[in-house]
C-alpha positions in Angstrom: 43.1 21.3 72.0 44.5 18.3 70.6 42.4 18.1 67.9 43.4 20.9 66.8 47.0 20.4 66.6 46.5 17.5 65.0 44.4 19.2 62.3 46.3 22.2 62.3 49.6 19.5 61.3 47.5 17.8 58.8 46.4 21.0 57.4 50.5 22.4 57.4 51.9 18.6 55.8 49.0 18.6 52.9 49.7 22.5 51.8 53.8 21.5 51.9 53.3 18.6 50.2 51.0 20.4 47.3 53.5 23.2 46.9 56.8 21.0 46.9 55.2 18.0 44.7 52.1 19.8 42.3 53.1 20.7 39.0 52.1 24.0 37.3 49.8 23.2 34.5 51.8 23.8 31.0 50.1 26.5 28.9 50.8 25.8 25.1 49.3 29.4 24.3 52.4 30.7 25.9 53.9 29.7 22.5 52.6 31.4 19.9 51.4 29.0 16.9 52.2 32.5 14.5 55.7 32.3 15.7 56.0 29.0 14.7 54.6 29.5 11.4 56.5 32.7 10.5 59.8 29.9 12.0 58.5 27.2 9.4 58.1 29.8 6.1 61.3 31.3 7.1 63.0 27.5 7.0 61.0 26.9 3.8 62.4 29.7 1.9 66.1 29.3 3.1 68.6 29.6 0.8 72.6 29.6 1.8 72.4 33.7 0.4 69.9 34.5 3.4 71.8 32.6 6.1 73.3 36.1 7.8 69.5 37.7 7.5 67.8 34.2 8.5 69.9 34.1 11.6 68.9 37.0 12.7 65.5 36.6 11.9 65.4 33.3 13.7 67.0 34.9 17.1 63.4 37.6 16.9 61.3 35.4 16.1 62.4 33.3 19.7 62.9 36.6 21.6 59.3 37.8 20.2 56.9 34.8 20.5 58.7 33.5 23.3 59.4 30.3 21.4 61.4 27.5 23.4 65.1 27.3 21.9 65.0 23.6 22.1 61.9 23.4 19.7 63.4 25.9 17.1 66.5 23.7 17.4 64.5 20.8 16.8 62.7 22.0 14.0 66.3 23.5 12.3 67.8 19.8 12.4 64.5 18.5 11.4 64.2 21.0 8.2 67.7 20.2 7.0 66.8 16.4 7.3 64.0 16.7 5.0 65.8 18.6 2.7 65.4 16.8 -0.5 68.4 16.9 -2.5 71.0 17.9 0.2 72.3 20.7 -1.6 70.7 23.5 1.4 71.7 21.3 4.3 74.8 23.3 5.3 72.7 26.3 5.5 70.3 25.2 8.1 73.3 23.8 10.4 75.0 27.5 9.7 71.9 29.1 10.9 71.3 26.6 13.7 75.3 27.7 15.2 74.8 31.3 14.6 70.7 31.9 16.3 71.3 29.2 19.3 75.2 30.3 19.9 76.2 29.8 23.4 77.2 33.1 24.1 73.3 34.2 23.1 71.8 32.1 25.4 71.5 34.0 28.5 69.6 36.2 25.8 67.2 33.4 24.8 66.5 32.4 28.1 65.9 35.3 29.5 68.8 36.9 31.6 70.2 40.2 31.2 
């Protein structure tokens, strides 16, 4: 009877311990690489004329491909720092306030 307990405590300690401390493995298909694309040829064709439609193009492209906020907000800063002759860089930051706006984050996450 002993033995038992003693397995059946081993047996309760290494299932707590694997659900508290084992980390999900991290699927990068959850991300689509098409939402990223459409993301980077939107950025490419930016022009401070299609910063309202751009905006709102950027906010369905996260909501649709499931695209992490952080990333697009990466790859924003990262497009206006490789702008090239500085002239568009307002535009990206403009876009960057408007799609990733505080008050649209519950929608980007995911709560209604």
């Amino acid at each position: 009877l002993m033995d038992d307990v003693g397995r059946m405590l081993r047996t309760c300690k290494k299932v707590n311990t694997e659900r508290v401390y084992k980390q999900s493995k991290y699927n990068l298909t959850n991300e689509s690489s098409q939402g990223y694309a459409r993301l980077h040829h939107l950025l490419t064709t930016l022009t401070p004329t299609l910063v309202p439609s751009c905006t709102t193009a950027v906010v369905s492209l996260i909501g649709a491909f499931d695209l992490d906020p952080n990333r697009v907000l990466s790859l924003l800063l990262v497009a206006a720092g490789s702008e090239a002759d500085g002239r568009n860089v307002a535009s990206y930051f403009r876009v960057a306030k408007a799609a990733l706006d505080v008050s649209k984050a519950k929608d980007l996450v995911g709560f209604s």
